[in-house]
C-alpha positions as CSV (number, residue, x, y, z in Angstrom):
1,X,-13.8,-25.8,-36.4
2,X,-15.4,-29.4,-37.0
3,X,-18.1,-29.8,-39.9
4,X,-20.8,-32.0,-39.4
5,X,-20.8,-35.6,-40.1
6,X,-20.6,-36.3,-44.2
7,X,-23.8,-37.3,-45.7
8,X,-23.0,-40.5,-47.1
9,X,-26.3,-41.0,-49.0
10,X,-24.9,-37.7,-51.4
11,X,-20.9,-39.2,-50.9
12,X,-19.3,-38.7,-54.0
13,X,-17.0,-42.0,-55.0
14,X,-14.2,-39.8,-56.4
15,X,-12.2,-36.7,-56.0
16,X,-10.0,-34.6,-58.0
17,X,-7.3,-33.3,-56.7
18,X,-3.9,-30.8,-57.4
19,X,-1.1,-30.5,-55.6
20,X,0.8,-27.1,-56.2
21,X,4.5,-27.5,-55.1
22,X,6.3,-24.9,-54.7
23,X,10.2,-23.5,-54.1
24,X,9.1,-20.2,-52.0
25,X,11.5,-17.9,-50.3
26,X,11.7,-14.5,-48.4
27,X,10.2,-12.4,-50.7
28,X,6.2,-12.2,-50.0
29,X,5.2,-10.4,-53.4
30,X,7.2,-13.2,-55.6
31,X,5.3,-16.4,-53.4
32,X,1.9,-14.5,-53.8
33,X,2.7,-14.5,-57.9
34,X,3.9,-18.0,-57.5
35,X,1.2,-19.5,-55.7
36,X,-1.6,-17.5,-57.7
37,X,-0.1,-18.7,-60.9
38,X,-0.2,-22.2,-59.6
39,X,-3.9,-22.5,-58.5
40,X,-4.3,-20.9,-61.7
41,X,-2.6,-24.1,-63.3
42,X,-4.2,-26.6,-61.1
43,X,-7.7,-25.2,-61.8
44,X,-7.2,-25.7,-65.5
45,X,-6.6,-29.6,-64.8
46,X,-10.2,-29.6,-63.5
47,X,-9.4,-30.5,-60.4
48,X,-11.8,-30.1,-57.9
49,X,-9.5,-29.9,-55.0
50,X,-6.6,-27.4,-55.0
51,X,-3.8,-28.1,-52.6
52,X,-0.9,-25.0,-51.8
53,X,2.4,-26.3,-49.2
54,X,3.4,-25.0,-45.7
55,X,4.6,-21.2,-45.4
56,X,4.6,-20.5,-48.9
57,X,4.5,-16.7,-48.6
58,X,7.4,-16.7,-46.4
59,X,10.6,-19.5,-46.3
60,X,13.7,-17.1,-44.9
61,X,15.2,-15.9,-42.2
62,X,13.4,-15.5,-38.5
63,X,13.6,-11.5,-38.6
64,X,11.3,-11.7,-41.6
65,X,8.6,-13.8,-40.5
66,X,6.2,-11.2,-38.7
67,X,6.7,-8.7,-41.2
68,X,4.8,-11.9,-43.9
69,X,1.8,-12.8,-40.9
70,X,-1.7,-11.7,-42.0
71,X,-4.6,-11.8,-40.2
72,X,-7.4,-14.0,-41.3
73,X,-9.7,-13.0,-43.3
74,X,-7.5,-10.6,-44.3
75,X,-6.2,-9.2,-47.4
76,X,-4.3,-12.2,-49.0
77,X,-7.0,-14.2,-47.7
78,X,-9.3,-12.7,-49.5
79,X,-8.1,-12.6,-52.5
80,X,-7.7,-16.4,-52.2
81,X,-11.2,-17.0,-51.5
82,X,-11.9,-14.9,-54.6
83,X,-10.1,-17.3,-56.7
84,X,-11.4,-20.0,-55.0
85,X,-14.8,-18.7,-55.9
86,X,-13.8,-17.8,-59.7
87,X,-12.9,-21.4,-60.3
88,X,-15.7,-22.8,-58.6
89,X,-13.0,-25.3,-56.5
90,X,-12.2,-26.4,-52.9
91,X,-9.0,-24.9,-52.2
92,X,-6.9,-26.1,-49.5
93,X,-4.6,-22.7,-49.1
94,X,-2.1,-25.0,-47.4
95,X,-0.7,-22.6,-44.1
96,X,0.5,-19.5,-44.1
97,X,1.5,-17.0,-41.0
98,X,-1.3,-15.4,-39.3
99,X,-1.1,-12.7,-36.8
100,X,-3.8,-12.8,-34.3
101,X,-4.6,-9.4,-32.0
102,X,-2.8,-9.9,-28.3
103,X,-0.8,-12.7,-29.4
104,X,2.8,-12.4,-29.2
105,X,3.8,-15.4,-31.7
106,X,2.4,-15.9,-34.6
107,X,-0.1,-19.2,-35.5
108,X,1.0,-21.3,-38.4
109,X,-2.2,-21.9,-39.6
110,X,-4.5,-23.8,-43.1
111,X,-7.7,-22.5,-44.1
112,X,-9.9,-24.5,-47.1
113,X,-12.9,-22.2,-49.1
114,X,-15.5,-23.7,-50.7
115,X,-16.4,-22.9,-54.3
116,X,-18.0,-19.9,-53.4
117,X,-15.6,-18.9,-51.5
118,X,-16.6,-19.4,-48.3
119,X,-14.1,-20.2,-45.0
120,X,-15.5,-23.9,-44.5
121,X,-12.0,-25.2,-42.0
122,X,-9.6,-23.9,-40.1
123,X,-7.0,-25.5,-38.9
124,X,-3.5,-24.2,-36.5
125,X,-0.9,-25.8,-36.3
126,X,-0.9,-28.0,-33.0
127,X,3.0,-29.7,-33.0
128,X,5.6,-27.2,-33.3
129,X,9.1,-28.0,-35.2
130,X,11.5,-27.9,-32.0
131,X,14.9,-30.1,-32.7
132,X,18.6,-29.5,-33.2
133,X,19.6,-31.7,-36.3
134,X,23.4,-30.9,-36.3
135,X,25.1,-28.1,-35.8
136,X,23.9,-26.6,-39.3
137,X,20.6,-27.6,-38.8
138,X,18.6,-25.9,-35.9
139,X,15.1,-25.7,-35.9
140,X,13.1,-24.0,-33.1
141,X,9.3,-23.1,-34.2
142,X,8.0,-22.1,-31.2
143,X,9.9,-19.4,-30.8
144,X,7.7,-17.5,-33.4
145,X,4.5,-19.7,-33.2
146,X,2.1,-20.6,-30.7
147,X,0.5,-24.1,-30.6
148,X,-3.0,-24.6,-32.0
149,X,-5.6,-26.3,-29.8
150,X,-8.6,-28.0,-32.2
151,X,-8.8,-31.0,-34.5
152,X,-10.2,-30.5,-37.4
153,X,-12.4,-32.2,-40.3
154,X,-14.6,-30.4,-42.7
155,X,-17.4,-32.1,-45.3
156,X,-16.6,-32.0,-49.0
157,X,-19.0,-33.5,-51.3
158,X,-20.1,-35.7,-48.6
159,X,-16.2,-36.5,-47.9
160,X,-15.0,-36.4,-44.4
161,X,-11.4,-34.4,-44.5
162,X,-9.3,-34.1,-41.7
163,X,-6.4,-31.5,-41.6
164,X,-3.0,-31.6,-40.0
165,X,0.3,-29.5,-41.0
166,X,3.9,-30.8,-41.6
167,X,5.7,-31.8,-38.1
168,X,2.3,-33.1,-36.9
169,X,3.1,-36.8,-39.5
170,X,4.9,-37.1,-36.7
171,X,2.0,-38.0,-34.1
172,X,0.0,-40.9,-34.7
173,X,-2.5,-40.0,-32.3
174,X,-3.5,-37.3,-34.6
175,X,-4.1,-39.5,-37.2
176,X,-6.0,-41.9,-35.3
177,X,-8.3,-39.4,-33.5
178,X,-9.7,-37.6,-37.1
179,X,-10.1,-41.4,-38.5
180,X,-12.4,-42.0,-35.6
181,X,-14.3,-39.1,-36.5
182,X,-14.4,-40.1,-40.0
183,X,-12.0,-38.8,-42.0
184,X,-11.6,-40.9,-44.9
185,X,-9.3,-38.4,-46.7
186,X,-6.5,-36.0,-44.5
187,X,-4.5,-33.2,-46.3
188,X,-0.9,-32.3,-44.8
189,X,0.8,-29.2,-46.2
190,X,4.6,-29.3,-45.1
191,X,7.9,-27.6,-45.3
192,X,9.7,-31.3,-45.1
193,X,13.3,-30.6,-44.6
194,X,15.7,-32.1,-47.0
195,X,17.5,-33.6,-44.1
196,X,14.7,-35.8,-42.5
197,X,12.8,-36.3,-45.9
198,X,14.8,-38.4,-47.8
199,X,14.3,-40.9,-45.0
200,X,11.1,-40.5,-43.4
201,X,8.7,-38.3,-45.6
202,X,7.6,-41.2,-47.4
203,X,7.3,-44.1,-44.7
204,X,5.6,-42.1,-42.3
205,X,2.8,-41.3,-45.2
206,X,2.6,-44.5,-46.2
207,X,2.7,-45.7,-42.3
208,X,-0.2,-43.0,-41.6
209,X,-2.3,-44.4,-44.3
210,X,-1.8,-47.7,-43.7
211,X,-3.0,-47.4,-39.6
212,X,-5.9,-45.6,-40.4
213,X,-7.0,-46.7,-44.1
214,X,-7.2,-43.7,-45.2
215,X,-5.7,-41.2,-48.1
216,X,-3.4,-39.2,-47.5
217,X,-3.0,-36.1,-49.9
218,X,0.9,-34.2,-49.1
219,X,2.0,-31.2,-50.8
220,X,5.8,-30.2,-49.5
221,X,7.8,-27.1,-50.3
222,X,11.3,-28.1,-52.4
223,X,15.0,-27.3,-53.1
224,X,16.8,-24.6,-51.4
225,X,15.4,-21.6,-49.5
226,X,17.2,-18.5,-47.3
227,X,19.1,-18.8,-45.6
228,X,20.6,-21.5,-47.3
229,X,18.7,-24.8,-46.1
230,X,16.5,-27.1,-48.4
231,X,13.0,-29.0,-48.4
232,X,12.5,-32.3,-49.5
233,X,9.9,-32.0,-52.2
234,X,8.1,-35.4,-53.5
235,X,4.6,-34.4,-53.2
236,X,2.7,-37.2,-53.0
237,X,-0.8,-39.1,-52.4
238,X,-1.2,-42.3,-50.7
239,X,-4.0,-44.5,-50.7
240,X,-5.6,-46.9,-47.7
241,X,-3.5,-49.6,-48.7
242,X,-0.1,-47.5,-49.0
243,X,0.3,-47.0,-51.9
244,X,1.9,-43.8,-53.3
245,X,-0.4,-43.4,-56.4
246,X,1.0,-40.0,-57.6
247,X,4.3,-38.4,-56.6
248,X,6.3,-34.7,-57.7
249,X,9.1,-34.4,-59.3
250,X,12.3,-32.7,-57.6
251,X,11.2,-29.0,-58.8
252,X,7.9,-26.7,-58.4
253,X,5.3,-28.2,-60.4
254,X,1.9,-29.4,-60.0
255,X,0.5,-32.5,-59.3
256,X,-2.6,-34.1,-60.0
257,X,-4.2,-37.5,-58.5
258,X,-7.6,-39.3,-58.7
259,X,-8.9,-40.2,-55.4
260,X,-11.0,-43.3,-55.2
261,X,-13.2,-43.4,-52.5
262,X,-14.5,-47.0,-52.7
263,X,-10.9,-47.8,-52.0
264,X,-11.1,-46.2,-48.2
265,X,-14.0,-48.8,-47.7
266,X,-12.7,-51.9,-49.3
267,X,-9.4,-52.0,-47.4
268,X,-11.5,-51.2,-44.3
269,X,-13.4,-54.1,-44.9
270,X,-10.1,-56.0,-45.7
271,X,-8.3,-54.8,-42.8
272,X,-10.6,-53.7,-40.0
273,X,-8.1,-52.4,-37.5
274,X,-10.5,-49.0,-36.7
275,X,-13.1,-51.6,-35.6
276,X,-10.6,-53.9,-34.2
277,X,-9.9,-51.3,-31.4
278,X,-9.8,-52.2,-27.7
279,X,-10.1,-48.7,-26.5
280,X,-10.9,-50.1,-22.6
281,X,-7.5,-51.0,-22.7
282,X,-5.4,-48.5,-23.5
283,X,-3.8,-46.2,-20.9
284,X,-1.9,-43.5,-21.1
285,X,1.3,-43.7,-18.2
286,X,0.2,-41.7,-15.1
287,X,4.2,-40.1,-15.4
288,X,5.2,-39.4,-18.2
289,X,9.2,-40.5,-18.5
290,X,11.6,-38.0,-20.2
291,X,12.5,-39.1,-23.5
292,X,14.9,-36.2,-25.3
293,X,16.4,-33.1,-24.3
294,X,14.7,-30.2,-22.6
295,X,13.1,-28.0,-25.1
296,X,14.7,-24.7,-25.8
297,X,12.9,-21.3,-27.8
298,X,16.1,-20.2,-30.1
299,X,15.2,-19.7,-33.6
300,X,12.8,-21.0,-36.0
301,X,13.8,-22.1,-40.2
């Protein structure tokens, strides 16, 4: 799902945003009360953009993740458009599992609701978690989820937002593709591991931002979770120039920033690399040359 192009003559010059991290783990009913009470604290900052993490109504053990998909619209769903609509705020419900009729795996998918709680974006999932850290550390997403297919941008207030979810930092053709369609702003929900994010969370946001001047707004999950493996935490925004101008502490909390949008077209102006593009002369290779391991479908989290 794609919005049409922003309006920029009713653009607004700043957003308000709130970043809900959180510490979920395998029991549904706890995250639900968790994340409610945190949009519920975010709303009272006044911001007009509520942001929830990755997963948050399930972090646990593979046997428990079907039983926590929902479809969409579906109950949960619902009930976060409603407060959505009671607030009168964007909100960004970060991903959660949904079930989809005659699909064996599951999507891992972000939805956004306008103030009156309207579905407004959509977003699955497209790069899947698949690596073998050590031998304690074994991720393997695809073995529960299937691979979205769209990239998505949705308007708000005349701001062009582009989506993207956790593993998917790691593909800077992503990036570049929803700054070409004019995303000034692009939210990532993420259940960062511990292990990779206390070296690359924060260099490849600030490495994102930097290619494609643009903010980028990340809410991660944090500390430990079933069966026994942690997320990174540190929440963060960065702006066009790289700059992390708000960042989480190490526990659930939420997070507020102010988002400048005359920023995203000063450093454009500064650093014009979007319309410094030679796109005649870039190629992809005709074969592509094995680069890692062949991809196995064990076990996911």
């Amino acid at each position: 799902m794609t919005t049409s192009e922003p309006n920029s003559a009713h653009r607004e010059s700043t957003l308000s945003v709130a970043m809900v991290q959180m510490n979920s783990g395998d029991s549904v009913v706890r995250n639900v009360i968790d994340a409610l009470a945190g949009i519920d604290r975010a709303a009272a900052t006044g911001a007009r953009l509520v942001v929830l993490p990755e997963v948050w109504t399930y972090l646990g053990a593979d046997e428990g993740i079907r039983d926590a998909a929902e479809p969409i619209p579906g109950p949960l769903t619902d009930q976060l458009a409603g407060r959505a609509r009671q607030y009168g705020i964007y909100l960004h419900i970060g991903s959660i599992y949904e079930r989809v009729e005659g699909e064996p795996r599951l999507f891992n998918t972000s939805v956004v609701y306008d103030p009156q709680g309207a579905e407004i974006a959509r977003y699955r999932k497209i790069h899947l978690f698949d690596v073998d850290l050590d031998a304690a550390a074994a991720y393997h997403e695809s073995a529960t989820i299937a691979p979205g297919e769209e990239i998505v941008t949705f308007d708000l207030d005349g701001i062009s937002i582009g989506l993207a979810i956790c593993y998917d930092l790691r593909f800077p053709e992503l990036f570049r593709i929803l700054a070409l369609r004019g995303a000034d702003v692009i939210i990532l929900p993420a259940a960062f591991t511990l292990a990779t994010g206390k070296d690359h969370w924060e260099p490849l946001l600030r490495a994102r931002a930097i290619e494609n001047s643009v903010y980028l707004i990340a809410t991660n999950q944090v500390g430990q979770h079933p069966p026994g493996l942690w997320c990174y935490g540190r929440s963060m925004v960065v702006d066009p120039w790289g700059l992390v101008t708000a960042q989480a502490t190490d526990q659930p909390t939420v997070l507020t920033s102010q988002l400048d949008l005359d920023r995203v077209r000063q450093v454009r102006r500064q650093v014009p690399s979007l319309s410094n593009r030679l796109p005649d002369r870039y190629a992809w290779p005709e074969i592509a040359v094995p680069l890692g391991p062949k991809r196995s479908r064990l076990r996911h989290r």
